[in-house]
C-alpha positions as MATLAB code, in Angstrom:
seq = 'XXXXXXXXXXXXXXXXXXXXXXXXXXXXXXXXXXXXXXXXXXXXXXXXXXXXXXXXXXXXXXXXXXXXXXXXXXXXXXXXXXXXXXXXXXXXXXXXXXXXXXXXXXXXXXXXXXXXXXXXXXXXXXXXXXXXXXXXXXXXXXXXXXXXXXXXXXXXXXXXXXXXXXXXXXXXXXXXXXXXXXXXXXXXXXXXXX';
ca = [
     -38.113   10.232   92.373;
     -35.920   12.724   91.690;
     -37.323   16.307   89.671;
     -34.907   18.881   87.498;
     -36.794   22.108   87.289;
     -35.217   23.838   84.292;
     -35.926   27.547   84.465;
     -34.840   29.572   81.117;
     -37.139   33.074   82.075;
     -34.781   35.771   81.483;
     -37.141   37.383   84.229;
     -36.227   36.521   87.770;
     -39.329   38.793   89.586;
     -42.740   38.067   88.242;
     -42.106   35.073   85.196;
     -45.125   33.361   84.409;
     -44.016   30.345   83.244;
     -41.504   30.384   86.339;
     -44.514   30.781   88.686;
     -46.027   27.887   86.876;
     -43.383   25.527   86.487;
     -43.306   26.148   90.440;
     -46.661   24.791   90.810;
     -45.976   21.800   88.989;
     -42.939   21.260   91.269;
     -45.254   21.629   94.165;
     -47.649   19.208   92.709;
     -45.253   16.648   92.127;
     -44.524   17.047   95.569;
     -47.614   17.203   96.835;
     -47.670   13.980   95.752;
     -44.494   12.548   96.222;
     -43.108   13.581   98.962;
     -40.079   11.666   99.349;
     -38.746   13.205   96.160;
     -36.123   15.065   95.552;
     -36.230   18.395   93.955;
     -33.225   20.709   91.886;
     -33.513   23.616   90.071;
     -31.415   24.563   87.194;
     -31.402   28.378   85.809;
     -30.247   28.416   82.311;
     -29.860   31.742   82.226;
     -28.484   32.887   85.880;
     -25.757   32.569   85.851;
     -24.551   32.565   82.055;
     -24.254   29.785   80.966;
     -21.317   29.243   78.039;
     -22.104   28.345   74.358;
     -20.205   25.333   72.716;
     -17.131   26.778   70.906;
     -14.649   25.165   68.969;
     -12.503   23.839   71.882;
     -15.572   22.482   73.625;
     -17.146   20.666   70.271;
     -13.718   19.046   69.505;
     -13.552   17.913   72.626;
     -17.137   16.416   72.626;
     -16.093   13.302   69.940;
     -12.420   12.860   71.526;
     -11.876    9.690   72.881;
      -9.411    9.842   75.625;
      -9.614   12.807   77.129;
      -7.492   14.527   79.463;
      -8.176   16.191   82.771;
      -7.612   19.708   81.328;
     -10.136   18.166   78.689;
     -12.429   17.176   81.154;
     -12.524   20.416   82.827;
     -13.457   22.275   79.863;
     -16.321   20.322   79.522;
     -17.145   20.089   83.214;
     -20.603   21.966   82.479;
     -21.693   20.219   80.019;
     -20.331   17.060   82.421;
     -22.284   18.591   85.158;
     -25.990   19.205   83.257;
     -25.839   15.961   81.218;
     -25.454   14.198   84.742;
     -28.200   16.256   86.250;
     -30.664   15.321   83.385;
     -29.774   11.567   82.997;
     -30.133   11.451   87.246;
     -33.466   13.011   86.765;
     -37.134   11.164   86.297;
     -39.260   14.157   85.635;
     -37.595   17.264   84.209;
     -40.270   20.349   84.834;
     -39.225   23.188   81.838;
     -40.349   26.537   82.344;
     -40.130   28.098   78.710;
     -41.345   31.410   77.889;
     -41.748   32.191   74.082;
     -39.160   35.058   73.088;
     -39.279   36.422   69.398;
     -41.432   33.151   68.545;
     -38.470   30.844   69.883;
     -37.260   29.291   72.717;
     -34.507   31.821   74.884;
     -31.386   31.720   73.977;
     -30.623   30.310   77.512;
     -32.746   27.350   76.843;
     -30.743   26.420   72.941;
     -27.376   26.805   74.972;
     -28.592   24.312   77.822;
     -30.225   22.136   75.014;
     -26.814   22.033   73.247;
     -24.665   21.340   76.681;
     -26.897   17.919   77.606;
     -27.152   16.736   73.532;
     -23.861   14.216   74.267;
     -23.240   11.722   71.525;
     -22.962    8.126   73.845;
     -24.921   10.083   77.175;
     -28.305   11.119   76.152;
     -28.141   10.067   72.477;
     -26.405    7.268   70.247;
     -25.534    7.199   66.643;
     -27.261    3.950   65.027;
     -27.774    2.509   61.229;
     -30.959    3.582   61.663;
     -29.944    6.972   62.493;
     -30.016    8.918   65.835;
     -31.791    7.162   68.855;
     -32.316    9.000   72.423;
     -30.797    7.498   75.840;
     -32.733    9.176   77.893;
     -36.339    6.784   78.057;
     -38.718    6.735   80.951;
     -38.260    9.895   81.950;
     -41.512   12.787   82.042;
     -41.779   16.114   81.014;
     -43.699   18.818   81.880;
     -43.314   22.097   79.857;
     -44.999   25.106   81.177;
     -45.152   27.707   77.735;
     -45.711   31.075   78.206;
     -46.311   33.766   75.521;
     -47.647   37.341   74.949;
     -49.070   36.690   71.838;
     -47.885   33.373   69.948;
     -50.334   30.502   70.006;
     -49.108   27.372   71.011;
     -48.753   24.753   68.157;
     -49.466   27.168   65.322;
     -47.527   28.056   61.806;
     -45.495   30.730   63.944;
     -44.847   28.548   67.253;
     -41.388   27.180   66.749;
     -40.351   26.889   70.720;
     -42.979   24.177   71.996;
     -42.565   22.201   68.724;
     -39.049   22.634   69.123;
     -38.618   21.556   72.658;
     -41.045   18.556   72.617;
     -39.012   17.605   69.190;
     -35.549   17.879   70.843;
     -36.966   15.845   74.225;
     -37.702   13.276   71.803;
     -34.477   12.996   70.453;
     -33.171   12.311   73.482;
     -35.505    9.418   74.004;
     -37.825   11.567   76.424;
     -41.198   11.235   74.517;
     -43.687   11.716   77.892;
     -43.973   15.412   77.245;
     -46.759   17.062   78.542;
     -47.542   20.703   77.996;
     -49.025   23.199   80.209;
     -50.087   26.276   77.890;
     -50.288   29.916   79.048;
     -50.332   31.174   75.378;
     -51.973   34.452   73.794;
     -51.547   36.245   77.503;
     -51.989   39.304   75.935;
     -55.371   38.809   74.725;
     -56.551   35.375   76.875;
     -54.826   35.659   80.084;
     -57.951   34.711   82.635;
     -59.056   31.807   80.424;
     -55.245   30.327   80.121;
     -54.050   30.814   83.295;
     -57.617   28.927   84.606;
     -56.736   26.053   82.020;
     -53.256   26.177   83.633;
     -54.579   25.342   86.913;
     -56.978   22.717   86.116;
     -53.942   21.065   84.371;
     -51.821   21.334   87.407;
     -53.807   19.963   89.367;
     -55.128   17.462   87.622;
     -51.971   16.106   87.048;
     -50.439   12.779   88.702;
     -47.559   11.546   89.076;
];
């Protein structure tokens, strides 16, 4: 088995959904403990947003090495994420939404012919029997509700990729619930098995 822990907290000391999405890691492993484990940080160090060189580049057939490189990490993620059975998402709510980290990352790995195809029927995801586990973190947003557009958004995109085992691990409302979700939390981790 072979885990991607992607971590888009633009706070590297005392994250919450970072110190969560750890504990699912540890779980897994717990569990598993043959598997292999990576962690990708979306936002250390920076990672680029597609431009116009990089989206022409992402429907030309043929490519050349110089082409290649400019896409090398997008190459390098996409790879990461089809390799992977269980991607582990840390995602704390910024501004309602998902970081900015997190959209750029989520635009690198969306690769017409890799993780998605074109169809009559419309777009259909590459990526099947894989798991998710999102840990969502927020100050005040509820998970799920009118204003929530990062955990519908993220579970929405997965699915698009073909990745429709998402489970999420709320920490939501900290600011007003944070002994009652982060006890929920728990129970969740450990109830979990894979």
């Amino acid at each position: 088995m072979k885990i991607l822990s992607i971590n888009s907290s633009s706070n590297r000391d005392a994250s919450i959904s970072t110190a969560f999405a750890n504990k699912v890691v540890d779980r897994i492993l717990s569990l598993n403990p043959d598997a292999d484990s990576k962690n990708r940080h979306t936002t250390y160090p920076n990672l680029p947003f597609i431009d116009q060189d990089m989206l022409g580049l992402l429907f030309k057939d043929g490519r050349t090495e110089e082409d290649e490189q400019v896409l090398s990490v997008s190459n390098e993620l996409t790879n990461e994420v089809i390799e992977a059975d269980v991607l582990v998402i840390s995602l704390p709510i910024y501004n309602f939404n998902v970081p900015a980290s997190l959209k750029a990352y989520f635009d690198l790995i969306s690769r017409a012919g890799l993780t998605f195809k074109y169809t009559e029927q419309g777009p259909v995801g590459l990526l099947e029997n894989k798991k998710a586990i999102v840990v969502v973190s927020s100050g005040g947003t509820e998970i799920n509700s009118d204003y929530d557009y990062a955990a519908t958004y993220v579970k929405h995109f997965l699915g698009f990729l073909g990745i429709t085992d998402v489970e999420m691990i709320k920490l939501d409302q900290l600011m007003f619930k944070s002994e009652e979700k982060t006890e929920a939390a728990e129970a969740k981790i450990l109830s979990l098995n894979i």
